[in-house]
C-alpha positions in Angstrom: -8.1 -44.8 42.3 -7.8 -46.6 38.5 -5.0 -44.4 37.6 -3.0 -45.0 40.8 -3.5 -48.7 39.8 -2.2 -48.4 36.6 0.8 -46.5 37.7 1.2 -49.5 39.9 0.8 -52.3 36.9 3.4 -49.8 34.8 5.6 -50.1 37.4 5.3 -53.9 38.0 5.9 -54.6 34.3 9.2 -52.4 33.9 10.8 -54.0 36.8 9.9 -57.4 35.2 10.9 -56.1 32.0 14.0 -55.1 33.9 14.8 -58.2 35.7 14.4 -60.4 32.2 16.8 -58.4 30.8 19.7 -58.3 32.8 19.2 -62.2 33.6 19.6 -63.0 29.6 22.3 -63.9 28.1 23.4 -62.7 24.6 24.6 -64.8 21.7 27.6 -65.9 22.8 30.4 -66.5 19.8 32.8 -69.0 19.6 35.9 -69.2 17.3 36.1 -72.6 17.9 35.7 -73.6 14.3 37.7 -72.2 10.9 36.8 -72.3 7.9 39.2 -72.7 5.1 39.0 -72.2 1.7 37.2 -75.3 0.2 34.5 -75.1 3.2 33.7 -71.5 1.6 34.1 -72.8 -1.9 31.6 -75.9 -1.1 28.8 -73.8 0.8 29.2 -71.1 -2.7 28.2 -74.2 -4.7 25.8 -75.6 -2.4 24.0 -72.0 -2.2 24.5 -72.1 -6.5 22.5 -74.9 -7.3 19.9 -74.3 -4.5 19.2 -70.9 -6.6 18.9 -73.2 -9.1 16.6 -75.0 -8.2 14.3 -72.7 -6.9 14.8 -70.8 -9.7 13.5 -74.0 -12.2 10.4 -75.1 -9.6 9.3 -71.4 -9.6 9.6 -70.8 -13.4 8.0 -74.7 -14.2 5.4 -73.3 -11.4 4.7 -70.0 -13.9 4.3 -71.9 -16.5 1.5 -74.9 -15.7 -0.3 -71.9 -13.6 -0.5 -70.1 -17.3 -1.2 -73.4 -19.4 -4.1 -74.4 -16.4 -5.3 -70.2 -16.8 -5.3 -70.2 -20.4 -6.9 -73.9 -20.9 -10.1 -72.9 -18.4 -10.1 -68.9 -18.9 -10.7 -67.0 -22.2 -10.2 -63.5 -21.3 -11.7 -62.3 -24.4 -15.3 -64.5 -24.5 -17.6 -64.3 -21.7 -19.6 -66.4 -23.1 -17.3 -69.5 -23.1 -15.9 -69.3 -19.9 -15.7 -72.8 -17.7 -14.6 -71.0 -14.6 -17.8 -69.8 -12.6 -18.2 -66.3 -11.4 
C-alpha cells in the first residue's frame, strides 16, 4: 500500500517536473547591441583598476590583520599573552 503510494508521488512529481520544463523559456539572445572597439577597450580598463583595487584593500587587509596579531600575540611567550585562551 506505501510503495504503490510512492510510485504514485514519483509519478506526480516527473510530470510536474515535465510540465515546468517545457513551459520555460531559455535565455533568449539578442544582437541588438555591438560593441566596437573603445567599448572593449573601456570595460579592459574598468576590469584593470577594479583588480586593483581589490588587490590594494586585500594586501592593506594582510597587513593591519598581521600588525593587530603580532601587537596582541607573542607566539613564542605564553606567559605574556593578552589574548585569552
Amino acid at each position: 500500500m506505501q510503495f504503490c503510494f510512492m510510485k504514485h508521488r514519483i509519478r506526480i512529481s516527473l510530470f510536474i517536473l515535465l510540465v515546468v520544463s517545457s513551459v520555460c523559456m531559455g535565455q533568449r539572445i539578442r544582437n541588438t547591441q555591438q560593441f566596437n572597439r573603445s567599448d572593449y577597450l573601456d570595460r579592459s580598463r574598468a576590469h584593470r583598476n577594479t583588480g586593483w583595487i581589490l588587490l590594494g584593500g586585500g594586501a592593506l587587509a594582510v597587513v593591519g590583520g598581521f600588525a593587530i596579531f603580532a601587537n596582541n600575540v607573542d607566539l613564542w611567550n605564553d606567559s605574556n599573552d593578552n589574548v585569552e585562551v
